[in-house]
MOPAC internal coordinates of N, CA, C and O (Angstrom, degrees):
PM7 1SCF
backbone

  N    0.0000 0     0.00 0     0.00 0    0    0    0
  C    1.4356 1     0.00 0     0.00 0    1    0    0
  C    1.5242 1   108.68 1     0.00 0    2    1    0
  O    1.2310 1   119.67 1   -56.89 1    3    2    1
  N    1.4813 1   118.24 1   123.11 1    3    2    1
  C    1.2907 1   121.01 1   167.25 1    5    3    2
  C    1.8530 1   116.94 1   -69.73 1    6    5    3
  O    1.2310 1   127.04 1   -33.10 1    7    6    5
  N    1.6377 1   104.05 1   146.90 1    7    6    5
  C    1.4142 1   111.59 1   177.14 1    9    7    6
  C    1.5232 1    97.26 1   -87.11 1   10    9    7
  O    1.2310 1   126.73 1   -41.63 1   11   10    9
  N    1.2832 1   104.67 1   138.37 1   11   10    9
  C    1.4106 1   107.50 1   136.04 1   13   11   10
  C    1.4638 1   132.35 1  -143.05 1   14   13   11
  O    1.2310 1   136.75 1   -45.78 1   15   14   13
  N    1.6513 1    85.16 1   134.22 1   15   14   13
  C    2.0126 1   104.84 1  -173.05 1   17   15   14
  C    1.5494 1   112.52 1   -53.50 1   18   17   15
  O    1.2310 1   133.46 1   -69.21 1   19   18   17
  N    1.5121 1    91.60 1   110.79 1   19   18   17
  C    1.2907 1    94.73 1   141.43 1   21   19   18
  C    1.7969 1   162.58 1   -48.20 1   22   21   19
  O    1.2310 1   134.10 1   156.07 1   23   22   21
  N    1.7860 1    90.35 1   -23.93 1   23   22   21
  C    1.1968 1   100.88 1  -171.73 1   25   23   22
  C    1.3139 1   116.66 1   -87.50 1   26   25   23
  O    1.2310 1   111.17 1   -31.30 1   27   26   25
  N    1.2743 1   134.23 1   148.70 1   27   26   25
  C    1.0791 1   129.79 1   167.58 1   29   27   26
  C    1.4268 1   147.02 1   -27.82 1   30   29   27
  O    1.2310 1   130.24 1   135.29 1   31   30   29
  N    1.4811 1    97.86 1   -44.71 1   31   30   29
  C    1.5958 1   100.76 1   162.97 1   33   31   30
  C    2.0354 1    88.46 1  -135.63 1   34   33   31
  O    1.2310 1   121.86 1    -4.17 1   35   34   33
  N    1.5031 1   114.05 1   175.83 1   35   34   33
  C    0.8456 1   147.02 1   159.69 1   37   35   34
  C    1.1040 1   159.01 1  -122.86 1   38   37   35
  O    1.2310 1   113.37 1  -105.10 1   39   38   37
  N    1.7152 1   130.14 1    74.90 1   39   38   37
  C    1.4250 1   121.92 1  -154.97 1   41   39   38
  C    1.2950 1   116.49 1   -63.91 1   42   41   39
  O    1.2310 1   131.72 1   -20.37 1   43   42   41
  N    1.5362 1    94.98 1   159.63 1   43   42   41
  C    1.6279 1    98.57 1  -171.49 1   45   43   42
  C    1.8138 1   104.96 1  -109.28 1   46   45   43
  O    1.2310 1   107.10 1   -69.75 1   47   46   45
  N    0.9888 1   141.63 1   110.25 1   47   46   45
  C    1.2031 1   117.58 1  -172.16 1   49   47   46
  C    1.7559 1   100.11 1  -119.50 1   50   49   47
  O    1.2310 1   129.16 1     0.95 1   51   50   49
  N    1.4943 1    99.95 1  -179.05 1   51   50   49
  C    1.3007 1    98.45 1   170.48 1   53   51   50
  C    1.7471 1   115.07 1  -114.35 1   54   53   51
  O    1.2310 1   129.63 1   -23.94 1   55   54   53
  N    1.5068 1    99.04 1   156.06 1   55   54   53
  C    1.4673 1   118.01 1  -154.85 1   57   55   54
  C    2.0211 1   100.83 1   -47.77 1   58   57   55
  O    1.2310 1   129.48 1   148.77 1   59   58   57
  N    1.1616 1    99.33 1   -31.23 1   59   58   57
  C    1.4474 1   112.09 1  -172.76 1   61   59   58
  C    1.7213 1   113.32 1   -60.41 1   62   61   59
  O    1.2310 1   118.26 1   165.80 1   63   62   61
  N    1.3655 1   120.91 1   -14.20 1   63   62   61
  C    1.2901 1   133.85 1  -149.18 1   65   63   62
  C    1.8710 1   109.81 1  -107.10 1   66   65   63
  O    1.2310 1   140.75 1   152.58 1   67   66   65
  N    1.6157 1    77.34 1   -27.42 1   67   66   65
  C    1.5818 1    88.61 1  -171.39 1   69   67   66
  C    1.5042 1   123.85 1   -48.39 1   70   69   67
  O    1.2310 1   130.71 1   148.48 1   71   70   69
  N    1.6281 1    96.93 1   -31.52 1   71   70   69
  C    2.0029 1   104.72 1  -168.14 1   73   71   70
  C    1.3690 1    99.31 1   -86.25 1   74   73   71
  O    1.2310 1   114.74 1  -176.96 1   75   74   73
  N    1.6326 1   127.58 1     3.04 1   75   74   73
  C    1.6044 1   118.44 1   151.10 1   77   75   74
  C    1.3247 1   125.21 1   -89.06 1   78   77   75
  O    1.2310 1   120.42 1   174.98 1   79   78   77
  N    1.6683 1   116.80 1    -5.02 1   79   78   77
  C    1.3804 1   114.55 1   158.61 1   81   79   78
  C    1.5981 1   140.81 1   -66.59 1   82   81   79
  O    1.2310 1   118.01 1   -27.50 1   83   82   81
  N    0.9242 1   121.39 1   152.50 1   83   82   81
  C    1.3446 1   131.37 1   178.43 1   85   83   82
  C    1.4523 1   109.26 1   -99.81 1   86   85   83
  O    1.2310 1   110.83 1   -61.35 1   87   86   85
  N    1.5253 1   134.86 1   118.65 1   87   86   85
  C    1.1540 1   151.70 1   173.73 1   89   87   86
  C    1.4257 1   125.59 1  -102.12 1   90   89   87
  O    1.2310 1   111.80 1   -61.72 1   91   90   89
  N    1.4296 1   133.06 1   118.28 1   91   90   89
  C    1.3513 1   126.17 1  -153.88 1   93   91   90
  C    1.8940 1    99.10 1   -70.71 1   94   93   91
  O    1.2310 1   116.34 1    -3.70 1   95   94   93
  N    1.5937 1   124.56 1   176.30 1   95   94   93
  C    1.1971 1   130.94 1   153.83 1   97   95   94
  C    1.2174 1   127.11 1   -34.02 1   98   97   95
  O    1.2310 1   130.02 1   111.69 1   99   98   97
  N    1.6033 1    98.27 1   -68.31 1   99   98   97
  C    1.4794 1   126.55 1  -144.13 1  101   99   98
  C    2.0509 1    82.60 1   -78.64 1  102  101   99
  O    1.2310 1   125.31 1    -9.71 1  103  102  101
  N    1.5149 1   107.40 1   170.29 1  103  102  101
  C    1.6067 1   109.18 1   148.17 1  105  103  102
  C    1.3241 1   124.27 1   -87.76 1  106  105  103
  O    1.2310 1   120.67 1   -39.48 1  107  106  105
  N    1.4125 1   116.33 1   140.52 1  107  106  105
  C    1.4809 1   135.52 1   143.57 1  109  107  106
  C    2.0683 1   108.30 1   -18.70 1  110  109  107
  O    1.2310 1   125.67 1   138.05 1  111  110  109
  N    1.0583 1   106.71 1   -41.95 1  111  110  109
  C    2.0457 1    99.64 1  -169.54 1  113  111  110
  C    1.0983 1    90.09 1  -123.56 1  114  113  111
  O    1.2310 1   127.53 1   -56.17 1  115  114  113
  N    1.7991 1   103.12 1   123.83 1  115  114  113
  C    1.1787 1    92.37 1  -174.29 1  117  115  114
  C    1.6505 1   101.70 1  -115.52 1  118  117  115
  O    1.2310 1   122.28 1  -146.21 1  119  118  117
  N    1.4809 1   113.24 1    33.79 1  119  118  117
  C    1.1958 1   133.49 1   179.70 1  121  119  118
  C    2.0956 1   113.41 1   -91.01 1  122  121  119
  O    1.2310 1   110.12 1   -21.91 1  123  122  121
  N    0.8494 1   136.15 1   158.09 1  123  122  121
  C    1.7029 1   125.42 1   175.50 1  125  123  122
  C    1.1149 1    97.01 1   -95.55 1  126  125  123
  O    1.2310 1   112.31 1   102.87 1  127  126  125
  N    1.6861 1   132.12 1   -77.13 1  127  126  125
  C    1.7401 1   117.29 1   173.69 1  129  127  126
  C    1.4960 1   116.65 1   -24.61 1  130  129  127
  O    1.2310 1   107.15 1   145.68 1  131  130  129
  N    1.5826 1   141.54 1   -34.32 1  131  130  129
  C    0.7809 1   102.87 1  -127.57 1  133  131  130
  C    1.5291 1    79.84 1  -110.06 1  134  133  131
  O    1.2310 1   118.52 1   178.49 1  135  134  133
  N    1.8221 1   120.42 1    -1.51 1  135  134  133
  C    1.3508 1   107.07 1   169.73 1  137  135  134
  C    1.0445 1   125.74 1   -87.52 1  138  137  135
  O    1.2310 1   127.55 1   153.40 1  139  138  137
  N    1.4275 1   103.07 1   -26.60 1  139  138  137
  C    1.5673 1   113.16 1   156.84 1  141  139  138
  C    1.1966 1   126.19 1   -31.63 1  142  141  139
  O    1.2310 1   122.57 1   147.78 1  143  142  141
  N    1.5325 1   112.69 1   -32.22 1  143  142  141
  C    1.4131 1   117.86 1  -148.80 1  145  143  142
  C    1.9090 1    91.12 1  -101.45 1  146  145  143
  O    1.2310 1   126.06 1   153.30 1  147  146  145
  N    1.6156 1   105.96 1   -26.70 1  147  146  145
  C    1.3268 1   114.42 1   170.34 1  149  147  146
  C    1.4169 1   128.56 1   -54.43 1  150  149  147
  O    1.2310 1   127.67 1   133.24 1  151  150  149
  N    1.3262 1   102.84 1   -46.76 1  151  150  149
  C    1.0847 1   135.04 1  -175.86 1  153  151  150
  C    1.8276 1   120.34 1   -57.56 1  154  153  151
  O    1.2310 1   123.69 1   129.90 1  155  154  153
  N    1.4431 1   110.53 1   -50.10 1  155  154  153
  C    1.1892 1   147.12 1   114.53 1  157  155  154
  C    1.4417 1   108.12 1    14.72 1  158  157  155
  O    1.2310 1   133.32 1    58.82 1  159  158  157
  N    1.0107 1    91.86 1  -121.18 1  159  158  157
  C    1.5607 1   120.57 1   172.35 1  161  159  158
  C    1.3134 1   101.13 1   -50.44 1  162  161  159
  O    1.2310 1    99.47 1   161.53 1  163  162  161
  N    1.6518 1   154.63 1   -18.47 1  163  162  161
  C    1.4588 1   133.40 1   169.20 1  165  163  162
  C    1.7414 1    96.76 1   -71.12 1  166  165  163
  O    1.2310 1   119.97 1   148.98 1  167  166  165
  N    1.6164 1   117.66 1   -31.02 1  167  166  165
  C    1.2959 1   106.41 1   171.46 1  169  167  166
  C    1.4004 1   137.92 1   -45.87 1  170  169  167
  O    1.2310 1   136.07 1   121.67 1  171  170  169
  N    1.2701 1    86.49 1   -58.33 1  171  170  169
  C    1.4333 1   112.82 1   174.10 1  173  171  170
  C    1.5402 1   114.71 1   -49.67 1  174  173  171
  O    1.2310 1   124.91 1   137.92 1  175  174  173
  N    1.7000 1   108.17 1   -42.08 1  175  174  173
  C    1.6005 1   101.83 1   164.19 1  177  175  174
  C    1.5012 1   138.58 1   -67.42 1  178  177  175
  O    1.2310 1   132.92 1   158.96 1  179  178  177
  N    1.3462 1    92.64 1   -21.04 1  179  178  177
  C    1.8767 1   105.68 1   177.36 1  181  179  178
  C    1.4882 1    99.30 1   -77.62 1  182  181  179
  O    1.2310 1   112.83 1   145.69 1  183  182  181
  N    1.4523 1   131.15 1   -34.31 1  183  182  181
  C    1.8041 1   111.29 1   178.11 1  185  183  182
  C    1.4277 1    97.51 1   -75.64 1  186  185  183
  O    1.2310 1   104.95 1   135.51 1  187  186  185
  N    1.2131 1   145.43 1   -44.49 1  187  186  185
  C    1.1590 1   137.66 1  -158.06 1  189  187  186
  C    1.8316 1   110.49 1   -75.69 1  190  189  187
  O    1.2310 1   130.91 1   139.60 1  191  190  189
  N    1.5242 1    96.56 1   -40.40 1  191  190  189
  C    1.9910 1    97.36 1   161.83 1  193  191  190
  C    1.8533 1   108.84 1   -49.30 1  194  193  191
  O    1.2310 1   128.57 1   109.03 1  195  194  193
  N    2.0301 1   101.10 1   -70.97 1  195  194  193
  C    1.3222 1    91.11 1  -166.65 1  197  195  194
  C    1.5479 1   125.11 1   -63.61 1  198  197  195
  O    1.2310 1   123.03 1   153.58 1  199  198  197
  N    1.8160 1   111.79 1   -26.42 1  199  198  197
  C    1.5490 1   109.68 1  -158.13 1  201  199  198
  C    1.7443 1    92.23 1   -95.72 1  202  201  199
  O    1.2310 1   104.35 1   177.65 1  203  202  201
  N    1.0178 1   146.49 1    -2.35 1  203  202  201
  C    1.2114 1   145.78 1   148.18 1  205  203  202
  C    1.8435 1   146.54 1  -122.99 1  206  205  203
  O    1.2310 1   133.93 1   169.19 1  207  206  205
  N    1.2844 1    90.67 1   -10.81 1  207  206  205
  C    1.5893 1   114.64 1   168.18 1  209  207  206
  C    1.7012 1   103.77 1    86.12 1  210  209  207
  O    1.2310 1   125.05 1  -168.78 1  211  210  209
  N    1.7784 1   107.91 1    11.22 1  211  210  209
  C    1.4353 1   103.69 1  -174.09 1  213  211  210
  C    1.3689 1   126.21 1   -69.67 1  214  213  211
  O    1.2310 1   118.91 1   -50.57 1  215  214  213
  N    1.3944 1   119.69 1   129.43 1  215  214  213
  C    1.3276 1   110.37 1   172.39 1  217  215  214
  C    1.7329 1   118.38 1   -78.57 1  218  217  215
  O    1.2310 1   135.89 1    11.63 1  219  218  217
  N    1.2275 1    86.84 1  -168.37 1  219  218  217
  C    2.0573 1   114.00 1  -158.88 1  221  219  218
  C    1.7369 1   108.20 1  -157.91 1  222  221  219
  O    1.2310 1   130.67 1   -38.68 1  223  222  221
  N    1.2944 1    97.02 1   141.32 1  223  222  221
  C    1.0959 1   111.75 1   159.78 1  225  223  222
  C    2.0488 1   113.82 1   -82.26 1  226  225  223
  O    1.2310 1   121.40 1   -27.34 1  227  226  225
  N    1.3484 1   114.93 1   152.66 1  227  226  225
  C    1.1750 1   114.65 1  -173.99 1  229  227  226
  C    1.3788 1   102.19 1  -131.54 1  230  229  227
  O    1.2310 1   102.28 1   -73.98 1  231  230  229
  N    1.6229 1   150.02 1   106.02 1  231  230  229
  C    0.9574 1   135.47 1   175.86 1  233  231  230
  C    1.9201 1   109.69 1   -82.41 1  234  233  231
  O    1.2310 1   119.78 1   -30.06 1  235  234  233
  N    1.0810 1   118.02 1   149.94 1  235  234  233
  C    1.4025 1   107.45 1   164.26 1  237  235  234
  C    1.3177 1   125.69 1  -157.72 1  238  237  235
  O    1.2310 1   106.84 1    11.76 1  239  238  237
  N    1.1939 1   142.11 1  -168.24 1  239  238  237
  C    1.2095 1   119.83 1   171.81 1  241  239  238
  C    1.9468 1   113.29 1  -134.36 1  242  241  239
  O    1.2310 1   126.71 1   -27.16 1  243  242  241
  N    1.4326 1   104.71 1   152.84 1  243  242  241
  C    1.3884 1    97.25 1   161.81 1  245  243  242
  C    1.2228 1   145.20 1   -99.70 1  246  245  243
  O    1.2310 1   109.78 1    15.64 1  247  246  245
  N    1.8956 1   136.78 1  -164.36 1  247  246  245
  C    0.8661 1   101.93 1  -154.70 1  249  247  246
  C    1.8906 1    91.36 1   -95.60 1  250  249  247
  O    1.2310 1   111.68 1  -150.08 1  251  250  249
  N    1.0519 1   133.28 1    29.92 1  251  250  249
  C    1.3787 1   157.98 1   156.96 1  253  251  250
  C    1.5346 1    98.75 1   -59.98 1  254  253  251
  O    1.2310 1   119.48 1   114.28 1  255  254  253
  N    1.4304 1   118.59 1   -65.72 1  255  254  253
  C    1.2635 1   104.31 1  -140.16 1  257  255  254
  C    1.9294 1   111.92 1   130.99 1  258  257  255
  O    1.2310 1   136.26 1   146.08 1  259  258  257
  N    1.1664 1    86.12 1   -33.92 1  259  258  257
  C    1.9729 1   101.21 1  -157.19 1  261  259  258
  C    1.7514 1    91.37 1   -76.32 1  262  261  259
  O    1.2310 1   124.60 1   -39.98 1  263  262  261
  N    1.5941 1   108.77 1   140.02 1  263  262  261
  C    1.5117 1   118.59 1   168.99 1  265  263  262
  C    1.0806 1    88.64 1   -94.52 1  266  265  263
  O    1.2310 1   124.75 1   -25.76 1  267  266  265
  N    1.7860 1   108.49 1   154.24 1  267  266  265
  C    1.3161 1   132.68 1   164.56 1  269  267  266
  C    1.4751 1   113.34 1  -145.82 1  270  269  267
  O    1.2310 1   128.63 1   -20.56 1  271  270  269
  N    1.3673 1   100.99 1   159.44 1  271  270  269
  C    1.2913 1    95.45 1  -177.15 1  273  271  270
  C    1.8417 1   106.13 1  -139.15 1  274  273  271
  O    1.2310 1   128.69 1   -41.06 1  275  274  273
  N    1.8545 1   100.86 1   138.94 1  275  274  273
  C    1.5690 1    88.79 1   174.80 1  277  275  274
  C    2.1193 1    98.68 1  -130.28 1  278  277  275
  O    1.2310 1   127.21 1     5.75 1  279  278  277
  N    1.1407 1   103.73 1  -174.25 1  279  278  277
  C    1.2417 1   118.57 1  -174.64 1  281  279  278
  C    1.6802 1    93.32 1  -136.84 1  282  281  279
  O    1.2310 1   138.65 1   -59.60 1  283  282  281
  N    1.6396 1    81.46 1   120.40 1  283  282  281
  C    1.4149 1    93.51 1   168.37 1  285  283  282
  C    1.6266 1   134.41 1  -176.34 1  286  285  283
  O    1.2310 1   107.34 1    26.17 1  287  286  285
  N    1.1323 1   141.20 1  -153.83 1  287  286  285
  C    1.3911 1   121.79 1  -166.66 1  289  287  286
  C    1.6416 1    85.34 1  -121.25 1  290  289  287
  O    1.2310 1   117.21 1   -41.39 1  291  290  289
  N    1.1220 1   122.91 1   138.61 1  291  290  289
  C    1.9950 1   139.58 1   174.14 1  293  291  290
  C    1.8002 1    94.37 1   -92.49 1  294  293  291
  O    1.2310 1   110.60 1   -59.68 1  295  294  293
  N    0.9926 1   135.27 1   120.32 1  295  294  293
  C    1.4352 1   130.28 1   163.63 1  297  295  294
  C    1.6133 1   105.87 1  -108.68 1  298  297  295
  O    1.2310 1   116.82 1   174.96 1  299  298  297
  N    1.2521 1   123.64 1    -5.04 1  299  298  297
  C    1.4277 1   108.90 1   172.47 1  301  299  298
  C    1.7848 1   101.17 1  -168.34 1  302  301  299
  O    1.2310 1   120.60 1   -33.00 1  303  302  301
  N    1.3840 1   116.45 1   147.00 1  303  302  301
  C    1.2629 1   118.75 1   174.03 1  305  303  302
  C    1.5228 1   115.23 1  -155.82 1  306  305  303
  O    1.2310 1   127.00 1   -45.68 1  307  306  305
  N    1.5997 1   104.14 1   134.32 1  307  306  305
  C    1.3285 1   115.84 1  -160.63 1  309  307  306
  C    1.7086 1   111.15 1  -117.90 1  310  309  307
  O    1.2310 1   114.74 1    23.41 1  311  310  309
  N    1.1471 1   127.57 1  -156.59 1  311  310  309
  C    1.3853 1   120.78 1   169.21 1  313  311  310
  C    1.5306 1   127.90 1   -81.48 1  314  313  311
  O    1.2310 1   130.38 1   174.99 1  315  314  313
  N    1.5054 1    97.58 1    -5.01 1  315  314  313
  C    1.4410 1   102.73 1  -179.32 1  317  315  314
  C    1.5592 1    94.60 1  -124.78 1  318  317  315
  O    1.2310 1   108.49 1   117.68 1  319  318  317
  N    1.0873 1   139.14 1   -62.32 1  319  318  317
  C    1.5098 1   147.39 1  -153.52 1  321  319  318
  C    1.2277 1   116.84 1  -103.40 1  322  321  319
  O    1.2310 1   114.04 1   -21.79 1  323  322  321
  N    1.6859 1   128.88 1   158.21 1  323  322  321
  C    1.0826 1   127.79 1   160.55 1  325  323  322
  C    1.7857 1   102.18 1  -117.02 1  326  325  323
  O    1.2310 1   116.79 1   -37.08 1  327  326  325
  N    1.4939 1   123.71 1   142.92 1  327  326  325
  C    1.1342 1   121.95 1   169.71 1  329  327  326
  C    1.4364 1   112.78 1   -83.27 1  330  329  327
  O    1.2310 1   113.71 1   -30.38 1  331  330  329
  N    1.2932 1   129.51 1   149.62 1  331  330  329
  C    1.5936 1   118.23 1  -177.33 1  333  331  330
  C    1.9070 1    87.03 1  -115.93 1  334  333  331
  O    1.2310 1   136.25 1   -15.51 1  335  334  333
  N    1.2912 1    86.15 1   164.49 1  335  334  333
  C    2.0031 1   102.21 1   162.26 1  337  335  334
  C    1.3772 1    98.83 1   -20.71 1  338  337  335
  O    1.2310 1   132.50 1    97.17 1  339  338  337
  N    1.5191 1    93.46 1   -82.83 1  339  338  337
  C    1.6098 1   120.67 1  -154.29 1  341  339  338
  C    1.9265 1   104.69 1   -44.52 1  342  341  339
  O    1.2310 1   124.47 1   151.77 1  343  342  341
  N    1.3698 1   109.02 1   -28.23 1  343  342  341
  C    1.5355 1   105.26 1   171.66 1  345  343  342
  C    1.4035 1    97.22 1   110.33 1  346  345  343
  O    1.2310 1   122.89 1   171.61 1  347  346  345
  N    1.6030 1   112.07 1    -8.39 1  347  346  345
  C    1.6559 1   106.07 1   163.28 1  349  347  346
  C    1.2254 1   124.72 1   -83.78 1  350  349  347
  O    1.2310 1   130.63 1   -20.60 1  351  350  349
  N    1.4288 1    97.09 1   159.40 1  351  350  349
  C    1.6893 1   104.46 1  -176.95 1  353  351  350
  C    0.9026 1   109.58 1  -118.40 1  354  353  351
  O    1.2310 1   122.67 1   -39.35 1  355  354  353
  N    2.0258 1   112.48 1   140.65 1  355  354  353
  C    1.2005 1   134.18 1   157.41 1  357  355  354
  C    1.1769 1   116.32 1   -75.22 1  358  357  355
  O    1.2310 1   112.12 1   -32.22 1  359  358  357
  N    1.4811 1   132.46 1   147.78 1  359  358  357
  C    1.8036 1   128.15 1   141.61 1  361  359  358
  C    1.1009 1   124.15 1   -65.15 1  362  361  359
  O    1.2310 1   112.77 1   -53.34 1  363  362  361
  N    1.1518 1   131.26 1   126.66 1  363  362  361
  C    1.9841 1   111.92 1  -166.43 1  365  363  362
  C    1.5494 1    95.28 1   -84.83 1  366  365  363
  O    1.2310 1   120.16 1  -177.70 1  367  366  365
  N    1.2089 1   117.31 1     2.30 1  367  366  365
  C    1.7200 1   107.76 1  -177.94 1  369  367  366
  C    1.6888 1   112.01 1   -80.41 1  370  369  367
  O    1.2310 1   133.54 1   175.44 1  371  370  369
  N    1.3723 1    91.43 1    -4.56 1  371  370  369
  C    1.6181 1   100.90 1   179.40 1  373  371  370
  C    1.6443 1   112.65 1  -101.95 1  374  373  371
  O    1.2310 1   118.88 1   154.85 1  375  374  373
  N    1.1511 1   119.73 1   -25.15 1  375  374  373
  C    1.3868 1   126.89 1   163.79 1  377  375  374
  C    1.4408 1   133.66 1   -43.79 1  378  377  375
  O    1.2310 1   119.07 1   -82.07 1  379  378  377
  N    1.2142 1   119.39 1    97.93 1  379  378  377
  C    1.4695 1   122.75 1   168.90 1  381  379  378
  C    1.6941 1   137.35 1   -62.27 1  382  381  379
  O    1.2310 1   137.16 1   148.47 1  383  382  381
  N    1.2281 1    84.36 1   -31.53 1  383  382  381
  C    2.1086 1    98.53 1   151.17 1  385  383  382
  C    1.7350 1    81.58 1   144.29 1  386  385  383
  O    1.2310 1   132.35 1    22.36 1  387  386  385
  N    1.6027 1    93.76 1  -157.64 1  387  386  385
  C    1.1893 1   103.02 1  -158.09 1  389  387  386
  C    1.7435 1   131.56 1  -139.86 1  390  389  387
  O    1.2310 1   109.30 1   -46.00 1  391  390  389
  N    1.3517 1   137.66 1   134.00 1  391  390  389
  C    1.4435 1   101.71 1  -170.32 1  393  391  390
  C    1.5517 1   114.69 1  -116.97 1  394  393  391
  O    1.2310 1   118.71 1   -64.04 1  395  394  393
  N    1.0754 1   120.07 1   115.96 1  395  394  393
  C    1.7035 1   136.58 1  -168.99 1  397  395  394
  C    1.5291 1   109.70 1   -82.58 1  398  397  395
  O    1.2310 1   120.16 1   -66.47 1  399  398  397
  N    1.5421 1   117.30 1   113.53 1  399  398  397
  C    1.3999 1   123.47 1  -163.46 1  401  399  398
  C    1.4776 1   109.95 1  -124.32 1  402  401  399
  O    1.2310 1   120.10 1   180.00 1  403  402  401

C-alpha cells in the first residue's frame, strides 16, 4: 500500500542525514491497526531491500513536526528500528508509512 502525505509540503532529504535528526518519544500513529499495518509493510520492505535491492520511499516525521521524505533500501527491521543501506537507523515510531515503487 502506497502512503500518501498529508502535509503540505515534504522534505526530501538524504538517507545520510537522518542520524542528525531529532525524533519525538511518543509515535507518529496514534491508531493500533495502523502500526500494525506499519509494521507490516516495514516487513515487506526488508524482503524487497534484501531479495532484490529495491528501493522505497520512507515518509516520516520529526521531532519538529516537519514530514520528510527519503528513498532508500530497508535491510533490516525490528520493533523499534528500521536499518537503512547506509547502516543508519530509523525509529519506526517516527514513520508515517511508506511508498513501494
Amino acid at each position: 500500500m502506497s502512503f500518501i502525505p498529508t502535509a503540505p509540503t515534504v522534505e526530501i532529504v538524504e538517507k545520510e542525514v537522518i542520524g542528525t535528526l531529532h525524533f519525538a518519544l511518543e509515535d507518529v500513529l496514534a491508531d493500533e491497526a495502523a502500526r500494525q499495518r506499519r509494521r507490516a509493510d516495514a516487513d515487506r520492505a526488508v524482503t524487497l531491500g534484501n531479495a532484490y535491492h529495491g528501493k522505497l520511499d520512507i515518509y516520516f516525521q520529526t521531532a519538529d513536526g516537519e514530514t520528510k521524505r527519503v528513498a532508500t533500501t530497508i535491510w533490516a527491521a525490528d520493533a523499534d528500528h528500521l536499518t537503512l543501506k547506509s547502516g543508519t537507523s530509523l525509529p519506526l515510531r517516527a514513520v508515517l508509512g511508506f511508498d513501494f515503487y
